[in-house]
C-alpha positions in Angstrom: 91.5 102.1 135.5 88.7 101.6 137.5 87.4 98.5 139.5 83.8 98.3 139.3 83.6 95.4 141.8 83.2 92.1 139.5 85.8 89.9 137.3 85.3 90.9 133.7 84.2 86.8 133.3 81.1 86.8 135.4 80.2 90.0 133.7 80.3 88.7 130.6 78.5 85.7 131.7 75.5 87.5 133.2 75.1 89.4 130.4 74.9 86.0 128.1 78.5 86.3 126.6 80.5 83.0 126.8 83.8 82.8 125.6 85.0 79.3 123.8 88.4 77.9 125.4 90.9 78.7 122.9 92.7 75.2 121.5 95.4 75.1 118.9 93.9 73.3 115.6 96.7 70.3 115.9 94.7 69.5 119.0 91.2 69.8 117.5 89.5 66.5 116.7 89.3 65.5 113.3 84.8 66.2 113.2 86.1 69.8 114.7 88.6 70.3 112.3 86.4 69.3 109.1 84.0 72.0 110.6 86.1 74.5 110.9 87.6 73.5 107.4 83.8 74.0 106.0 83.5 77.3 107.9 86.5 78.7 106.7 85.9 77.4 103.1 84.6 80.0 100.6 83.7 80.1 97.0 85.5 80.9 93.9 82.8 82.8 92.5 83.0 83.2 88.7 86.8 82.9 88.7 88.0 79.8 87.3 91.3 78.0 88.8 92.4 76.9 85.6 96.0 78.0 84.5 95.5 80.3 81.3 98.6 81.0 78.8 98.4 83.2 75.2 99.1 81.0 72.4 102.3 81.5 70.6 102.6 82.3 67.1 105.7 80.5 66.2 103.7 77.2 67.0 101.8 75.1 64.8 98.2 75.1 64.4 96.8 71.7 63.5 93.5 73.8 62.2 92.6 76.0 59.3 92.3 79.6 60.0 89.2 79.9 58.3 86.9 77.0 58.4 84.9 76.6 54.9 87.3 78.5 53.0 88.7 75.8 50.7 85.3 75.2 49.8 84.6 78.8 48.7 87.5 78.3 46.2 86.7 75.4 44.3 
C-alpha cells in the first residue's frame, strides 16, 4: 500500500468530509434517540397491520345469506 504523505482524517477533512463519532444508542440522549427513531421510521404503505383470518364454515352466522330474500317470497 502506498503512503501518500497525509493521515486519511485530514484528507477527508480538506476535502469537506467529516465523520460523526460513533456512540452506542444506549448512550444517545433521549432528543437523539427520538430522531433517529423518526429517521429510521417508515411507512406501511397500503398494507394494513390488521390480523386477517378466513371465516369458518362450521360457525354460525348471525345474518341472512341473502338480504331481501324473505321479502321476495311472501
Amino acid at each position: 500500500m502506498r503512503n501518500f504523505g497525509a493521515p486519511i482524517g485530514a484528507l477527508l477533512k480538506k476535502v469537506g468530509i467529516v465523520m460523526e463519532k460513533f456512540i452506542p444508542y444506549e448512550k444517545l440522549s433521549k432528543k437523539a434517540k427520538r430522531e433517529l427513531d423518526q429517521k429510521n421510521r417508515g411507512t406501511w404503505g397500503n398494507v394494513k397491520p390488521v390480523t386477517r383470518r378466513e371465516e369458518s364454515n362450521k360457525a354460525y352466522k348471525r345474518h341472512p345469506k341473502h338480504r331481501g330474500h324473505e321479502q321476495d317470497a311472501a
